[in-house]
C-alpha positions in Angstrom: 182.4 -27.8 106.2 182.5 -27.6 102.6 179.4 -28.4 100.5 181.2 -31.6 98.9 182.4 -32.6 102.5 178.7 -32.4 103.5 177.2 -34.3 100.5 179.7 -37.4 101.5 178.9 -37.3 104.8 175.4 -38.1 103.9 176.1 -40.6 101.8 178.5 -42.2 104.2 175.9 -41.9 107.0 173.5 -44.1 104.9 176.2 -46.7 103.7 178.0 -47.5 107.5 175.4 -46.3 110.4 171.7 -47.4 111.0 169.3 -44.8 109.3 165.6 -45.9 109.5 163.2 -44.2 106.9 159.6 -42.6 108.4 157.2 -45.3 108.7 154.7 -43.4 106.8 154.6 -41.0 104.2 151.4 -40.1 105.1 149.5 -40.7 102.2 147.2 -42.9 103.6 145.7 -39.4 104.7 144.9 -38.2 101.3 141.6 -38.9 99.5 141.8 -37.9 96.1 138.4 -36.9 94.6 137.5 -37.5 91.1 136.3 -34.4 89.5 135.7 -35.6 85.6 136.4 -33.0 82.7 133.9 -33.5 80.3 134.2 -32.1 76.9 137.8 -31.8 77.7 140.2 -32.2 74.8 143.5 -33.5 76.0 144.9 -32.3 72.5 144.8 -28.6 74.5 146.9 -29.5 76.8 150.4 -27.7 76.1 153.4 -29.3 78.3 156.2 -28.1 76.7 158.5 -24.9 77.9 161.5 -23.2 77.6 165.1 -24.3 79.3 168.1 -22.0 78.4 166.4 -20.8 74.7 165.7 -24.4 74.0 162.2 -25.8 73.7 161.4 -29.1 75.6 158.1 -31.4 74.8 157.3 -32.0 78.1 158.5 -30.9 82.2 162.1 -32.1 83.1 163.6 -32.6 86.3 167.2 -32.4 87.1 168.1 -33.7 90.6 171.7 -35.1 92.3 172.2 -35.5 96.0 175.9 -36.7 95.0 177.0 -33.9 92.5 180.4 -32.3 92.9 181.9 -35.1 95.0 184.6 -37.0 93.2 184.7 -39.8 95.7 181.5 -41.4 94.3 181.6 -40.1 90.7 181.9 -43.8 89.7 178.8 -44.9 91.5 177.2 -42.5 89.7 178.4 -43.7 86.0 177.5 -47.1 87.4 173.5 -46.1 88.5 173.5 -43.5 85.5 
């Protein structure tokens, strides 16, 4: 089965059959403890980095379960 095949499969899977989510994501399990910086400058703080020779201000994130599949190309000019 072909990556694209695959990719519509899950999406048709979710559109026409009952898919249940997990009832938890389990972060009621996870205590965060605050831990104060004092004397901390958030002026120090560098975010930006490098993608293909360019310089970006700050992290970026490219994700797409539905890429390469021409079948929903308009949904995703629609969401997009």
């Amino acid at each position: 089965m072909s990556i694209s095949n695959r990719k519509l499969e899950h999406l048709e899977i979710t559109l026409y059959e009952r898919v249940e989510g997990f009832s938890s994501t389990l972060l009621e399990d996870v205590k965060l403890v605050h831990q104060a910086l004092p004397g901390f400058d958030f002026s120090d703080v560098e975010l930006s980095a490098a993608l293909f020779g360019k310089k970006v201000d700050a992290p970026l994130v490219i994700s797409g379960m539905t890429g390469g599949v021409s079948r929903v190309r308009n949904n995703q000019q629609e969401v997009g």
